[in-house]
VODRENDO-121505 format. One record per atom (N, C-alpha, C): residue number from 1; residue in one letter; chain; atom name; z, y, x. Coordinates in nm, 4 decimals. Atoms other than C-alpha are relative to their C-alpha. Layout:
NUM / A / A / CA / Z / Y / X
...
This chain:
1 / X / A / N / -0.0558 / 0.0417 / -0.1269
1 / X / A / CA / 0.5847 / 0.2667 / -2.5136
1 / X / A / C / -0.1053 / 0.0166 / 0.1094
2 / X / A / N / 0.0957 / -0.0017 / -0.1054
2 / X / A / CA / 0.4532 / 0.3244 / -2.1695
2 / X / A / C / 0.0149 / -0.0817 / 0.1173
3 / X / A / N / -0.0191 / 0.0327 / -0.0887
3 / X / A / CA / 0.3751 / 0.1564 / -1.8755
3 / X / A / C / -0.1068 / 0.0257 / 0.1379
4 / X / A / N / 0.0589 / -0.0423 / -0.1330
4 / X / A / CA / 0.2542 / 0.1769 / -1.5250
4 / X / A / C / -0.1319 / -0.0952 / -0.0168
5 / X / A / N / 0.0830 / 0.0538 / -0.0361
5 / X / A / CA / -0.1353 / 0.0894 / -1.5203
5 / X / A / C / -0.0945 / 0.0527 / 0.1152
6 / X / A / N / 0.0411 / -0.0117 / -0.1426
6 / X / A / CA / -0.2341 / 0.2353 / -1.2019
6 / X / A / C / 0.0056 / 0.0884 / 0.0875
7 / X / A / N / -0.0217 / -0.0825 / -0.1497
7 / X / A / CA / -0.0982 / 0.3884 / -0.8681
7 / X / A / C / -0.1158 / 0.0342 / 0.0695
8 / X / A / N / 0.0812 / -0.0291 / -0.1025
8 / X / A / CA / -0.2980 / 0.6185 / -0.7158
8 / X / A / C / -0.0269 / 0.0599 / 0.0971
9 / X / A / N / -0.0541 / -0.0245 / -0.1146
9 / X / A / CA / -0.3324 / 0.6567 / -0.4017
9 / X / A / C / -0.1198 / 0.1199 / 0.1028
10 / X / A / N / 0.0623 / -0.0764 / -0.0615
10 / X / A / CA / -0.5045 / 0.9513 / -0.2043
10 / X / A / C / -0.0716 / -0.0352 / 0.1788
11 / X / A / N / 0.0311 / 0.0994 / -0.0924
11 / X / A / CA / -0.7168 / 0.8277 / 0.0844
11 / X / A / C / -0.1349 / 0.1243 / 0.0574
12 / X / A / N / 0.1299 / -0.0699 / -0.0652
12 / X / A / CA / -1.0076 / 1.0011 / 0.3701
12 / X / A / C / -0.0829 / -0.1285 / -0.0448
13 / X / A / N / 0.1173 / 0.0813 / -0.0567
13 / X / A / CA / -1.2082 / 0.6767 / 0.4718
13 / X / A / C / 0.0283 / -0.0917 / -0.1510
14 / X / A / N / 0.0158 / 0.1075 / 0.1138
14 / X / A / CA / -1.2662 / 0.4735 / 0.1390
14 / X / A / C / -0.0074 / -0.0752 / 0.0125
15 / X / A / N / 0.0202 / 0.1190 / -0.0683
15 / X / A / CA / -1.4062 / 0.2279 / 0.3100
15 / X / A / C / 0.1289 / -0.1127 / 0.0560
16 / X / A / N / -0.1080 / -0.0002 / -0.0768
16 / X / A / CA / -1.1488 / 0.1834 / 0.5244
16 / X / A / C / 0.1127 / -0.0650 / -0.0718
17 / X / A / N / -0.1196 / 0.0068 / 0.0686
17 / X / A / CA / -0.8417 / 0.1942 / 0.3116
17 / X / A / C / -0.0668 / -0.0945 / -0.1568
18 / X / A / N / 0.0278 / 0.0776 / 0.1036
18 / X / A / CA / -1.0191 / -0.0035 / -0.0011
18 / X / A / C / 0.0323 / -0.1212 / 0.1158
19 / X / A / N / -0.0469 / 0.1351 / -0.1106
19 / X / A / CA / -1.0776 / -0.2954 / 0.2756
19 / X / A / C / 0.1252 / -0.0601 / 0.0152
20 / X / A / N / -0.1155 / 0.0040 / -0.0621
20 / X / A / CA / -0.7333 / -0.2621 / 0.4019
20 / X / A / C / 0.1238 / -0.0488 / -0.1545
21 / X / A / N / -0.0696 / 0.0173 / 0.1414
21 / X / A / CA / -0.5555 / -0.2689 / 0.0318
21 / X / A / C / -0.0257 / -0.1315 / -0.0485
22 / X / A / N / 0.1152 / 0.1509 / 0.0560
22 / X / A / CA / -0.7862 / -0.5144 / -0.0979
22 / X / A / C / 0.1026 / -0.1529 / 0.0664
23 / X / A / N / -0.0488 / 0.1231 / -0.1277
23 / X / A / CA / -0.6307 / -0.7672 / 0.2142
23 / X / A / C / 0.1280 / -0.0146 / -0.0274
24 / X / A / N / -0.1107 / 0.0225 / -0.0697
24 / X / A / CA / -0.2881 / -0.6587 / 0.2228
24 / X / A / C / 0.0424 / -0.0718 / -0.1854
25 / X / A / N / -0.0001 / 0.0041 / 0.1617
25 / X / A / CA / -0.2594 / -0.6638 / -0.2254
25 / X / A / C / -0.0579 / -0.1566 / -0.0115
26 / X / A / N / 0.0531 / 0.0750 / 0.0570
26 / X / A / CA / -0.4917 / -0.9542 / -0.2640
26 / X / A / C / -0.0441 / 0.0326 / -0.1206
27 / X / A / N / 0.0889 / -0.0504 / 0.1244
27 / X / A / CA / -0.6819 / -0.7514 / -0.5130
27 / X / A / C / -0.1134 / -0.0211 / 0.0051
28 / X / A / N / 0.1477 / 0.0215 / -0.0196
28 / X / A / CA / -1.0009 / -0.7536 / -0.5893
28 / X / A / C / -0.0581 / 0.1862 / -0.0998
29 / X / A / N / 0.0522 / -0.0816 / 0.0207
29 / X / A / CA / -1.2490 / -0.4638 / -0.6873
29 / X / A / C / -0.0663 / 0.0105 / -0.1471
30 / X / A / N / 0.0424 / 0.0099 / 0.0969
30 / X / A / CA / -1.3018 / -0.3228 / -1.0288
30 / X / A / C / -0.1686 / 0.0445 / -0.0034
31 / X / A / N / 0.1222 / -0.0791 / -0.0086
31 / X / A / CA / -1.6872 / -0.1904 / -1.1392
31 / X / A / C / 0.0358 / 0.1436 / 0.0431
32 / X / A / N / 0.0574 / -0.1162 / -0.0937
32 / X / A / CA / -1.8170 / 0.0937 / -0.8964
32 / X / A / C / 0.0194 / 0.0774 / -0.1053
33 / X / A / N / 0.0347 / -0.1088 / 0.0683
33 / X / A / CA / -1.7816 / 0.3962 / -1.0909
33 / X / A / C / -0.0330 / 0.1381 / 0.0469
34 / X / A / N / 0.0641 / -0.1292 / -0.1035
34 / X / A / CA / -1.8281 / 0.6454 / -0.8374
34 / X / A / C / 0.0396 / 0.0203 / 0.1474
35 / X / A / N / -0.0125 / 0.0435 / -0.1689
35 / X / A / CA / -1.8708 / 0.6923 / -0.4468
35 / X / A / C / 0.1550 / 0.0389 / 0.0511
36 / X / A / N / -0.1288 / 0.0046 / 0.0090
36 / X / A / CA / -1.5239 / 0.8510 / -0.4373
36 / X / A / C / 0.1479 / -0.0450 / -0.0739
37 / X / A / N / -0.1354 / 0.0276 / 0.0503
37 / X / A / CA / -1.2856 / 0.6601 / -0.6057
37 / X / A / C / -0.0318 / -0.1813 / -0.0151
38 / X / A / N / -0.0209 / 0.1367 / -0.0481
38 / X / A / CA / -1.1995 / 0.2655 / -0.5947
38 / X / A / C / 0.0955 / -0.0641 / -0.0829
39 / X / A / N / -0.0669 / 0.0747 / 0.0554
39 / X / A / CA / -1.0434 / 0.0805 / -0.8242
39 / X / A / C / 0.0596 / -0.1643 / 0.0170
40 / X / A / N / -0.0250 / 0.1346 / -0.0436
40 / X / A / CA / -0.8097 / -0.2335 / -0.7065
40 / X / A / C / 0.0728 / -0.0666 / -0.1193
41 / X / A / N / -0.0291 / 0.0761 / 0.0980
41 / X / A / CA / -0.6920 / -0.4606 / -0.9546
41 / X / A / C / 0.0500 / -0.1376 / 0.0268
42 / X / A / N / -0.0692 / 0.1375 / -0.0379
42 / X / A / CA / -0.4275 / -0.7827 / -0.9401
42 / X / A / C / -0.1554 / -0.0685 / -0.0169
43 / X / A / N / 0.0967 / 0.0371 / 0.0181
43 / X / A / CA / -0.6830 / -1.0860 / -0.8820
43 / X / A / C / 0.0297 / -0.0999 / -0.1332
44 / X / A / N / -0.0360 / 0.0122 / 0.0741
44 / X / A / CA / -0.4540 / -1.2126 / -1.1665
44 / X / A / C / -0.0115 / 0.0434 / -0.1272
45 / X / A / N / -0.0302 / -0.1335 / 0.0970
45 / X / A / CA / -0.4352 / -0.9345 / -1.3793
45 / X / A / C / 0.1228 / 0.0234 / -0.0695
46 / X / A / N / -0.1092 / -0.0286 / 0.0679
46 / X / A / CA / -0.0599 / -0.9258 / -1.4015
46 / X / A / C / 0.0499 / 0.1309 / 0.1283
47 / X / A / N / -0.0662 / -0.1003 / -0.0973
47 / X / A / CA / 0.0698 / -0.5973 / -1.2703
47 / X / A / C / -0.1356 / 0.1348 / 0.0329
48 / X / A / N / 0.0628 / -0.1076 / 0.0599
48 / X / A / CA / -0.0391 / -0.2431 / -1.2294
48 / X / A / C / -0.1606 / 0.0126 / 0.1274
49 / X / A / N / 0.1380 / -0.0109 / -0.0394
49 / X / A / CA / -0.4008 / -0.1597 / -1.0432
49 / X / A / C / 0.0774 / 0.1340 / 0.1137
50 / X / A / N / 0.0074 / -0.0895 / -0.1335
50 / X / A / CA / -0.4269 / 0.0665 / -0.7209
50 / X / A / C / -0.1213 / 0.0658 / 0.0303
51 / X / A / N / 0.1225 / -0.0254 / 0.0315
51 / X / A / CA / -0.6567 / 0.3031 / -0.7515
51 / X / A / C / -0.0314 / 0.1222 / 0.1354
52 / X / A / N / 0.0110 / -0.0528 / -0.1244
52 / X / A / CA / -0.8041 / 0.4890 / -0.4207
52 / X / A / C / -0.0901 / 0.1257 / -0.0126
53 / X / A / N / 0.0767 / -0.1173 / 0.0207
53 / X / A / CA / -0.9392 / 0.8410 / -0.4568
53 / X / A / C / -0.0231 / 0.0730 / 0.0769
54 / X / A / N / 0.0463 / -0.0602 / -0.1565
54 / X / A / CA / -1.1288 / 0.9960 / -0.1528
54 / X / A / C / 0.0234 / 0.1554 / -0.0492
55 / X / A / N / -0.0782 / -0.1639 / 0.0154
55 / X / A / CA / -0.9632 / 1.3472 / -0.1191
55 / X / A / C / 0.1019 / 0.0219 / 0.0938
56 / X / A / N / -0.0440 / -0.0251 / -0.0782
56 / X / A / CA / -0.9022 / 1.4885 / 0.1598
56 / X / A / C / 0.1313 / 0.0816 / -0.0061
57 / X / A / N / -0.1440 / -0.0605 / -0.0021
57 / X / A / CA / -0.5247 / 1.5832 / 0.2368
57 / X / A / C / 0.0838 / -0.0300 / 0.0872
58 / X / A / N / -0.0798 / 0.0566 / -0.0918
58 / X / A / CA / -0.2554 / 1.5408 / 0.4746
58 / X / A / C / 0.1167 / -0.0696 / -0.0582
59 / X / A / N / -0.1453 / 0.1004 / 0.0029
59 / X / A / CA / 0.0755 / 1.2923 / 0.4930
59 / X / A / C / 0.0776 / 0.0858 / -0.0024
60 / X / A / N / -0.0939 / -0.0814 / -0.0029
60 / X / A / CA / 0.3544 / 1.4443 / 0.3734
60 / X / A / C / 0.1054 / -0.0977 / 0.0525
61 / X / A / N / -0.0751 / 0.0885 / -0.0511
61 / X / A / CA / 0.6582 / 1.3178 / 0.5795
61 / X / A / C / 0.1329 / 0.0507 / 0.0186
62 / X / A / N / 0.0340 / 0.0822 / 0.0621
62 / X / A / CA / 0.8685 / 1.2081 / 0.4140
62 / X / A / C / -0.0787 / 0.0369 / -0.1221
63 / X / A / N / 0.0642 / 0.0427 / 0.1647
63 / X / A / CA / 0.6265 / 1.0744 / 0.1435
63 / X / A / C / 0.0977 / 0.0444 / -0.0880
64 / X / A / N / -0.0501 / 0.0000 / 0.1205
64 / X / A / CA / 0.7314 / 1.1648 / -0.1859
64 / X / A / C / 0.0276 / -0.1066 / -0.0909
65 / X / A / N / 0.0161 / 0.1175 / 0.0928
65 / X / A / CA / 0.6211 / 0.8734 / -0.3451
65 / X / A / C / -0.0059 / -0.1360 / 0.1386
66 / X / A / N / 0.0326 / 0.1580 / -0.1251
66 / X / A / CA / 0.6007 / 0.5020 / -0.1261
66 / X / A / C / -0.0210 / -0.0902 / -0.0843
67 / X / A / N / -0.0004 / 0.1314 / 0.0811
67 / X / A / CA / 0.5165 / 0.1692 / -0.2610
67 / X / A / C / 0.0854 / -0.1231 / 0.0709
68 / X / A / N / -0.1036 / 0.1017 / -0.1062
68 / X / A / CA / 0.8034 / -0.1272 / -0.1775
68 / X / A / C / -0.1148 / -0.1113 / -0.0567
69 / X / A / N / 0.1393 / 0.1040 / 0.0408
69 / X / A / CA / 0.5574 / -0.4278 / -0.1599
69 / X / A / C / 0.2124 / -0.1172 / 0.0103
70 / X / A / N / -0.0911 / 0.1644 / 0.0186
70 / X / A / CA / 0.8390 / -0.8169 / -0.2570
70 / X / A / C / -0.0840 / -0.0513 / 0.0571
71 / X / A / N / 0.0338 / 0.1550 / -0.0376
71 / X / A / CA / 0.8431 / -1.0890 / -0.0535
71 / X / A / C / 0.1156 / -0.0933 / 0.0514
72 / X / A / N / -0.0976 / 0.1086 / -0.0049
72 / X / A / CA / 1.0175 / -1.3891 / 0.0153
72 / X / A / C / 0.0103 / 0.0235 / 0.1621
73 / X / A / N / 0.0264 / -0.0144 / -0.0991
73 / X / A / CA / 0.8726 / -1.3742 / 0.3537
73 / X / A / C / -0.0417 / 0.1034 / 0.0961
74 / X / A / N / 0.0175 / -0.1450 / -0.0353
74 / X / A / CA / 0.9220 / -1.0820 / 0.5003
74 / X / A / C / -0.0210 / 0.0006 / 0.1699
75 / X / A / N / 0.0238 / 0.0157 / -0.1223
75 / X / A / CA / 0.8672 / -1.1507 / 0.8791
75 / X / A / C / -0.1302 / 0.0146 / 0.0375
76 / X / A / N / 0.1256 / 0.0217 / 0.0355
76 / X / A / CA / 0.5354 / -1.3262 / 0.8495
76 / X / A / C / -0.0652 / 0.1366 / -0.1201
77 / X / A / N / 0.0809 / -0.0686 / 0.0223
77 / X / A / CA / 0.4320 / -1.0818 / 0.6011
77 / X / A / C / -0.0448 / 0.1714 / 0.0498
78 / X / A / N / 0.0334 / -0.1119 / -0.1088
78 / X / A / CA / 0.4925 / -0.7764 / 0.8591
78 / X / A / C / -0.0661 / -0.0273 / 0.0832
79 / X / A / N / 0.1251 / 0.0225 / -0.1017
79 / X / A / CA / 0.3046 / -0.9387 / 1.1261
79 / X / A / C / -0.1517 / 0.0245 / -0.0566
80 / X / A / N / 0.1628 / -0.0030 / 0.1039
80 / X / A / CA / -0.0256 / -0.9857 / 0.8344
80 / X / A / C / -0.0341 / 0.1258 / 0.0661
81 / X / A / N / 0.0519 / -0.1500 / 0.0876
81 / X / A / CA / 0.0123 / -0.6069 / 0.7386
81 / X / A / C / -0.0231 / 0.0183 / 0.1416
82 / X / A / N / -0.0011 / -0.0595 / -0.1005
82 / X / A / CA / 0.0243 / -0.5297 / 1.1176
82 / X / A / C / -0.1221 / -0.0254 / 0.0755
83 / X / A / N / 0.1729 / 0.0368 / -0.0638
83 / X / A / CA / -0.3018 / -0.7132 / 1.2086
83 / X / A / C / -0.0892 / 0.0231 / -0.0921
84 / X / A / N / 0.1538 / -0.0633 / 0.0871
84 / X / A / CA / -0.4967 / -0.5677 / 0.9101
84 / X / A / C / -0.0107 / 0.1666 / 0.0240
85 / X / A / N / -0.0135 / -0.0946 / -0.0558
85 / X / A / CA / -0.3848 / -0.2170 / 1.0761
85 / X / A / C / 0.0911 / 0.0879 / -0.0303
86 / X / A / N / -0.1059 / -0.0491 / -0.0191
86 / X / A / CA / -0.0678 / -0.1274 / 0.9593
86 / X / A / C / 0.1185 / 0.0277 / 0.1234
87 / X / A / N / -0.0773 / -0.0067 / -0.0775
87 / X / A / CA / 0.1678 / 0.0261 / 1.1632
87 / X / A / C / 0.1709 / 0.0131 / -0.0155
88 / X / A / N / -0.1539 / -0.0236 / 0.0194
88 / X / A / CA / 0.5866 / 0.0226 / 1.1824
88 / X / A / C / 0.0327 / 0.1354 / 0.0089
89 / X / A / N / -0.0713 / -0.1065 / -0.0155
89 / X / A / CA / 0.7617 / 0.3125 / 1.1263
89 / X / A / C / 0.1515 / -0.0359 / -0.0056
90 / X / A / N / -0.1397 / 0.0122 / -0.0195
90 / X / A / CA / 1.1034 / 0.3390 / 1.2846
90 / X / A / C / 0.1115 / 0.1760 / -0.0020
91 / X / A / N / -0.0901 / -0.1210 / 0.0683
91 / X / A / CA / 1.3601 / 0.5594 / 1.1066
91 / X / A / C / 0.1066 / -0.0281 / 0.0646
92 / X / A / N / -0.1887 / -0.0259 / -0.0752
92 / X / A / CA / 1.7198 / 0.6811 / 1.2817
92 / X / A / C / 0.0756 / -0.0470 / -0.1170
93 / X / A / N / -0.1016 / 0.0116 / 0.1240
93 / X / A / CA / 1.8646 / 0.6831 / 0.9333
93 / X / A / C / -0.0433 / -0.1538 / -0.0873
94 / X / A / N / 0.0010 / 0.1173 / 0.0979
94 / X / A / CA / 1.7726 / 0.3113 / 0.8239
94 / X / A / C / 0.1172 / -0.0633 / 0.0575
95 / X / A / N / -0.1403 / 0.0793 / -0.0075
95 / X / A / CA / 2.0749 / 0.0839 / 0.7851
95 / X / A / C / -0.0149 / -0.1100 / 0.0848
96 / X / A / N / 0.0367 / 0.1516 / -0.0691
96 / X / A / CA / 2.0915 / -0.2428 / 1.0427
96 / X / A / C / 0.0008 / -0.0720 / -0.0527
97 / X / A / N / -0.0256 / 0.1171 / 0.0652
97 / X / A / CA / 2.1305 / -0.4293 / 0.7595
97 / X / A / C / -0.1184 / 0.0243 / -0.1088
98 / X / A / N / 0.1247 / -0.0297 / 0.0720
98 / X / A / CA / 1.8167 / -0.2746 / 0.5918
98 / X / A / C / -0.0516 / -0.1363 / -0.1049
99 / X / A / N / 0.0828 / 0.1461 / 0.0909
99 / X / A / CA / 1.6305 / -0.6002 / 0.3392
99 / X / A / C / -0.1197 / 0.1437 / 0.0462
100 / X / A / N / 0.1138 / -0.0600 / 0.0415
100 / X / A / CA / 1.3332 / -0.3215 / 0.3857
100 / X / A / C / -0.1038 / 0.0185 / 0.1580
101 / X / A / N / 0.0815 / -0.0178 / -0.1903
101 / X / A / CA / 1.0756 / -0.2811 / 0.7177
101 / X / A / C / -0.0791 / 0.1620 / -0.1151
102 / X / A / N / 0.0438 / -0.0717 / 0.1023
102 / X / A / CA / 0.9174 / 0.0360 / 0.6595
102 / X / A / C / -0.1797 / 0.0188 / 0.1193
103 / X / A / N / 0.1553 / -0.0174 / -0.0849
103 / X / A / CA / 0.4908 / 0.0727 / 0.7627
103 / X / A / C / -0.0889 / 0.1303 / -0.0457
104 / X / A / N / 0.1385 / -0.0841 / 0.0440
104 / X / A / CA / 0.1945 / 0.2733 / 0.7533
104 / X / A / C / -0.1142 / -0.0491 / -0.0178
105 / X / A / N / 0.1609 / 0.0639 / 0.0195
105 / X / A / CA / -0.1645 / 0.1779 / 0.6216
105 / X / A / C / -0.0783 / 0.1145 / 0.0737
106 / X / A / N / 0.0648 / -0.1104 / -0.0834
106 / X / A / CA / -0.4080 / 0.3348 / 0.8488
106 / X / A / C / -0.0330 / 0.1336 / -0.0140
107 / X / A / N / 0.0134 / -0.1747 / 0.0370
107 / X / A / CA / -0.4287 / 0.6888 / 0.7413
107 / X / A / C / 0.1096 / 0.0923 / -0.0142
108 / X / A / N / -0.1513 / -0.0687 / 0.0284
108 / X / A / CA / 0.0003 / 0.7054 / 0.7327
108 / X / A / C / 0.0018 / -0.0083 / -0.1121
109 / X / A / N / -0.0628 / 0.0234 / 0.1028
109 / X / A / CA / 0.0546 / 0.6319 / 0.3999
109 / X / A / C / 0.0566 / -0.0857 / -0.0030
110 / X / A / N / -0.1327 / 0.0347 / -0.0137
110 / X / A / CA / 0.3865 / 0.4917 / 0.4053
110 / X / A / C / 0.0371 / -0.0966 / -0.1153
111 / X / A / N / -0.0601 / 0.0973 / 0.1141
111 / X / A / CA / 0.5231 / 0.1604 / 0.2077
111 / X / A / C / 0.1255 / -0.1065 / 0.0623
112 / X / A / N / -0.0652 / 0.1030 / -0.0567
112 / X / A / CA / 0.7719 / -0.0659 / 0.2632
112 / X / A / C / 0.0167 / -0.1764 / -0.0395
113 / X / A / N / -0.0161 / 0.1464 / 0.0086
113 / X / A / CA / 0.7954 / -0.4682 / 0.3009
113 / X / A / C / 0.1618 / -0.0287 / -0.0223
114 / X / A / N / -0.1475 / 0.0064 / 0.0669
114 / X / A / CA / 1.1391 / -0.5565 / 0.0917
114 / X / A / C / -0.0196 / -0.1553 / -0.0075
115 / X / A / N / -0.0501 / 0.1318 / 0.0740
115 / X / A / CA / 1.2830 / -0.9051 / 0.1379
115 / X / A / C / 0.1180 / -0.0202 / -0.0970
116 / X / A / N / -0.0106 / 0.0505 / 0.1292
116 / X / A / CA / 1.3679 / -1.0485 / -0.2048
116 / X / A / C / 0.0515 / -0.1452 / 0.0491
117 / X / A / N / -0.0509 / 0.1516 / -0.0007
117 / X / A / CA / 1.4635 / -1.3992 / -0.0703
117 / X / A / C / 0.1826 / -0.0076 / 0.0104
């Protein structure tokens, strides 16, 4: 059997986007293993790891892949993502009745905040 142990995510500024993950996830950082790549990890350890690999590339739009982040509180937790430097993206084709907001983490990689309540 298989399962998902870690999304990874293509990133310029390492720095940058580890920081930014780190905040929005509440992960924490596995051992350094090398200057390009970043391993995030629940601070739990239930659920899969986010792993950040400096390699330069552009946003494909639309993404192929996105991550839907759950929450109960989906208001409050768009404002957070928006002051750690996410930005909104507003789509023609989303429904008015959407449960989903959809953002960008500073480099345009694209996820969406899904209320679950």
């Amino acid at each position: 059997m298989l399962r998902i142990g870690s999304i990874v995510l293509r990133v310029d500024d390492l720095q940058r986007q580890t920081e930014f993950w780190e905040a929005v996830l509440d992960y924490v950082r596995g051992d350094k293993q090398s200057d390009d790549f970043e391993l995030l990890r629940p601070r739990d350890g239930v659920g899969p790891s986010l792993s950040l690999d400096q390699v330069p590339s552009t946003a494909q739009v639309p993404p192929r892949l996105h991550l839907d982040l759950f929450t109960e509180n989906q208001a409050d937790e768009v404002e957070r993502l928006k002051a750690l430097g996410a930005t909104e993206v507003h789509w023609d084709k989303r429904p008015p009745d959407a449960d989903y907001v959809i953002l960008e983490d500073p480099e345009g990689n694209r996820f969406c905040v899904v209320d679950i309540s």
